[in-house]
C-alpha positions as CSV (number, residue, x, y, z in Angstrom):
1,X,7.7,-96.7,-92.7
2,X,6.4,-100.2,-92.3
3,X,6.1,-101.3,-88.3
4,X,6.1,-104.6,-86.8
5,X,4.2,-106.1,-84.1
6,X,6.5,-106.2,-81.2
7,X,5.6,-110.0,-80.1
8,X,6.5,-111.1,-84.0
9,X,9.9,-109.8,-83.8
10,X,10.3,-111.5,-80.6
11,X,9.4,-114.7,-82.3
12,X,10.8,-114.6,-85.4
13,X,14.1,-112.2,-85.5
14,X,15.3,-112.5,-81.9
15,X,14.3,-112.2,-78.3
16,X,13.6,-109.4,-76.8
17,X,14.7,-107.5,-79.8
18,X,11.8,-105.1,-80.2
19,X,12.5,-103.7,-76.3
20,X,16.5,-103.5,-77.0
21,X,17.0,-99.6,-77.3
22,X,19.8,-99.2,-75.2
23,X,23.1,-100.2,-74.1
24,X,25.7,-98.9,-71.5
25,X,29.0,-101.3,-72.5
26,X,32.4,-100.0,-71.2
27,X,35.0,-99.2,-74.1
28,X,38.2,-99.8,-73.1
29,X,40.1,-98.4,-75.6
30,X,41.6,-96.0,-73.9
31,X,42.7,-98.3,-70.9
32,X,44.3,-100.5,-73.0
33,X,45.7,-98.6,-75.6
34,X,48.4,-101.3,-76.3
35,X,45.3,-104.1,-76.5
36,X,46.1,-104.1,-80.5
37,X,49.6,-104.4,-80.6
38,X,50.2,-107.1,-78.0
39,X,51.3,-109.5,-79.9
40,X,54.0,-107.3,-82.7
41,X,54.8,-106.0,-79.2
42,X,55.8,-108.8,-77.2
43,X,57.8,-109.9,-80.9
44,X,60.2,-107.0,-80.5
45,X,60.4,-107.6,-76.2
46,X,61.6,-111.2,-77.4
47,X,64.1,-110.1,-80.1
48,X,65.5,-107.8,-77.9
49,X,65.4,-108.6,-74.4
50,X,64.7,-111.8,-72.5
51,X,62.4,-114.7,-73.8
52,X,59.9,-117.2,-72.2
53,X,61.3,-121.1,-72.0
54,X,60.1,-124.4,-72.9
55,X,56.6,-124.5,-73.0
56,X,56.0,-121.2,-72.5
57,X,57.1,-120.0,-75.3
58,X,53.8,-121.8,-77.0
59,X,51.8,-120.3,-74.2
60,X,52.4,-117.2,-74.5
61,X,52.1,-116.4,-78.0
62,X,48.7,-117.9,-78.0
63,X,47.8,-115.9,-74.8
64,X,48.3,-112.9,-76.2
65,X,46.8,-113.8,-79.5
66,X,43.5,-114.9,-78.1
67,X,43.3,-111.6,-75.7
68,X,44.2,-109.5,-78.7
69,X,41.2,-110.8,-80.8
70,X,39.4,-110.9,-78.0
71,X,39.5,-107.1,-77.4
72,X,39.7,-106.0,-81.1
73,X,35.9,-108.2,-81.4
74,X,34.8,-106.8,-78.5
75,X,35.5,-103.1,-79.7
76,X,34.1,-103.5,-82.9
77,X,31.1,-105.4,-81.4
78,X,30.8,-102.0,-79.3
79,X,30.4,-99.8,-81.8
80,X,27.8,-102.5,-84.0
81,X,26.0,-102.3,-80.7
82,X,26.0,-98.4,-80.9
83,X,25.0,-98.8,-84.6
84,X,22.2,-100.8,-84.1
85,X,20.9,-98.3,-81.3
86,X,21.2,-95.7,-83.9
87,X,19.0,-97.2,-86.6
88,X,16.9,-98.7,-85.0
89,X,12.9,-98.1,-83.9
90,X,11.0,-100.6,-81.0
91,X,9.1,-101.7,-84.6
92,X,11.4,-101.4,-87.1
93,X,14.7,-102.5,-85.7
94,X,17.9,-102.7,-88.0
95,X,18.1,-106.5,-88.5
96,X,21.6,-106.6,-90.4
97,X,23.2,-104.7,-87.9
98,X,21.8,-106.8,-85.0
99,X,23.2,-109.7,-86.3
100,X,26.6,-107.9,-87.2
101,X,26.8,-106.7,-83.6
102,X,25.3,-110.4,-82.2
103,X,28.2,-112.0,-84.7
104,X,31.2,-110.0,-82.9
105,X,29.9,-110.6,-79.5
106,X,29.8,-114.2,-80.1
107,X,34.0,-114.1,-81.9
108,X,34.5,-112.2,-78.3
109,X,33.0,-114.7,-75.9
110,X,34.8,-117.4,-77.8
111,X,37.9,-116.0,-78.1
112,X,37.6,-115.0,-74.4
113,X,36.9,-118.9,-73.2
114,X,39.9,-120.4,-75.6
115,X,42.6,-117.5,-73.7
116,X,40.9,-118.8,-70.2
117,X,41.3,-122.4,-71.1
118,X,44.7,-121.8,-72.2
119,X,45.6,-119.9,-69.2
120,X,43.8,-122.6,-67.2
121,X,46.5,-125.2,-68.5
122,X,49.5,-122.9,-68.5
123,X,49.0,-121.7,-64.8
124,X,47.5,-125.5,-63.8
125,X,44.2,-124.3,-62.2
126,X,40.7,-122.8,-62.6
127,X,39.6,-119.8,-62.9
128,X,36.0,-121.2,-61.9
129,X,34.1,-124.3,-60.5
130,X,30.7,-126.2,-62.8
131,X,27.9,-124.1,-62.0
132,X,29.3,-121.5,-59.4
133,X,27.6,-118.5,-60.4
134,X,30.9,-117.0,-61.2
135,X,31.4,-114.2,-63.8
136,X,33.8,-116.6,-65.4
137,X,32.1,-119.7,-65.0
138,X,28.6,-117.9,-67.2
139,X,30.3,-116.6,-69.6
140,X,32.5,-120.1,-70.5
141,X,29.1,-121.4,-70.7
142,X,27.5,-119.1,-72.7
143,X,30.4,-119.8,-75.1
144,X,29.8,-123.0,-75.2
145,X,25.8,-122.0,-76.2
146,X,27.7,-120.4,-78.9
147,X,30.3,-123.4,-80.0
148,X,27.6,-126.1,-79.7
149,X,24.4,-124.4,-81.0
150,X,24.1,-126.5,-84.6
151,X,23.8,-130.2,-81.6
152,X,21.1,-128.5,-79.9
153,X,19.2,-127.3,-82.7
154,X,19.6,-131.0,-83.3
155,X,18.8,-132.4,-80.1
156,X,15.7,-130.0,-79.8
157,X,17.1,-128.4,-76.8
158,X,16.1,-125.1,-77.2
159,X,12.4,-123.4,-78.4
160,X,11.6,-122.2,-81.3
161,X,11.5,-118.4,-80.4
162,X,15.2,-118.9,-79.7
163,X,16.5,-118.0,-83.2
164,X,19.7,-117.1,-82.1
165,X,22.3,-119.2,-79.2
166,X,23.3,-115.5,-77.8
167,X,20.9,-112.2,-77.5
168,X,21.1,-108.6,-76.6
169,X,18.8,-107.1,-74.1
170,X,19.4,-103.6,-72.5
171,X,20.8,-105.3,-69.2
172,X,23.3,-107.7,-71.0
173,X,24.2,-111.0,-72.9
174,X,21.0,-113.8,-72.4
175,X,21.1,-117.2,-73.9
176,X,18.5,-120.2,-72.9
177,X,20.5,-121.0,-69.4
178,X,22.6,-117.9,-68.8
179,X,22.7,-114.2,-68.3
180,X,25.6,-112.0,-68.2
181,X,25.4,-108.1,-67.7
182,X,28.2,-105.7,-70.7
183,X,29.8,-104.2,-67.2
184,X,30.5,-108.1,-66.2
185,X,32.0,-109.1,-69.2
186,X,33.7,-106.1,-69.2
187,X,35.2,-107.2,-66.1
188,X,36.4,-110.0,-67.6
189,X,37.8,-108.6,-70.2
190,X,40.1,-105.8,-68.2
191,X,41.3,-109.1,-66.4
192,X,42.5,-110.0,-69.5
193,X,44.1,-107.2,-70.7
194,X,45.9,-106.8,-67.0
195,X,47.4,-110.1,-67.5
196,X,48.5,-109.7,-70.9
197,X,50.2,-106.4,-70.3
198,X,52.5,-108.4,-68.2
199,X,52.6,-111.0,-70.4
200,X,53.8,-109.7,-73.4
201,X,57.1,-108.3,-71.5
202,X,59.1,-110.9,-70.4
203,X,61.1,-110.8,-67.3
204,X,64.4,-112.2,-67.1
205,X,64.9,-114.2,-63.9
């Protein structure tokens, strides 16, 4: 089997890619064993019980449809990380199923910044400040690494060993300003899914 100098896949796959070989990410599956069905089920709860008014019948819907995809790309991002693991070697990783696993991390982090901008508006207030150090506030920004990557490859803002705007190391999610750890953004992500389990039931006042 062919093997590869640890400092060239560094450089030219990913970063820190050839010292990757392991991953302890929460599945929360089993927590949130309605996280697939919050949408179908929050259909029926309005067809047969009491519905949201006005605006938030907008917000709502697109609330739990942004959780829902957050949590199904984050599960299936899991088990590409797992995959990955599997097949890989420190000098022969398995490139296609790094960038599968890198590919649903990045649908999860942006699916998880366009709920908490919704749920910004809806509520009318932050869930962070610019530049806290928050949980919340890093991983908005490393979505926005993600959303804005093609400008600044443009505007040179990055060096060239970063080949990718989000990377995997064994202690979590790294980009060129931000770091955030898998039990973190798990975190996040059980906030979610707490707020949408009460979401999709409306109460009747």
């Amino acid at each position: 089997m062919i093997q590869f100098h640890p400092t060239l896949l560094n450089e030219k796959i990913a970063p820190g890619i050839a010292e990757f070989d392991s991953a302890d990410i929460p599945d929360l599956r089993q927590e949130f064993d309605q996280s697939s069905h919050w949408v179908a089920n929050h259909h029926l709860n309005n067809l047969f019980g009491p519905t949201y008014k006005d605006n938030w019948k907008q917000w709502s819907i697109n609330l739990l449809f942004r959780a829902q995809s957050q949590f199904n790309f984050y599960h299936q991002a899991v088990d590409a990380t797992s995959a990955f693991l599997r097949k890989s070697t420190h000098h022969n990783p398995a490139v296609g199923a790094y960038f599968k696993a890198v590919a649903l991390w990045e649908a999860s982090f942006l699916n998880f910044q366009i709920f908490l901008d919704l749920h910004n508006k809806a509520i009318g207030c932050t869930a962070f400040h610019a530049g806290d150090g928050s949980e919340e506030q890093r991983a908005h920004d490393i979505a926005n690494s993600i959303k804005h990557w093609a400008s600044d490859i443009k505007g040179d803002r990055h060096d060239r060993q970063h080949t990718v705007p989000l990377w995997l190391r064994n202690s979590g999610f790294h980009t060129r300003t931000h770091s955030l750890s898998y039990v973190e953004f798990a975190a996040i992500t059980k906030e979610i899914g707490r707020t949408v389990n009460l979401l999709e039931n409306p109460v009747a006042p």
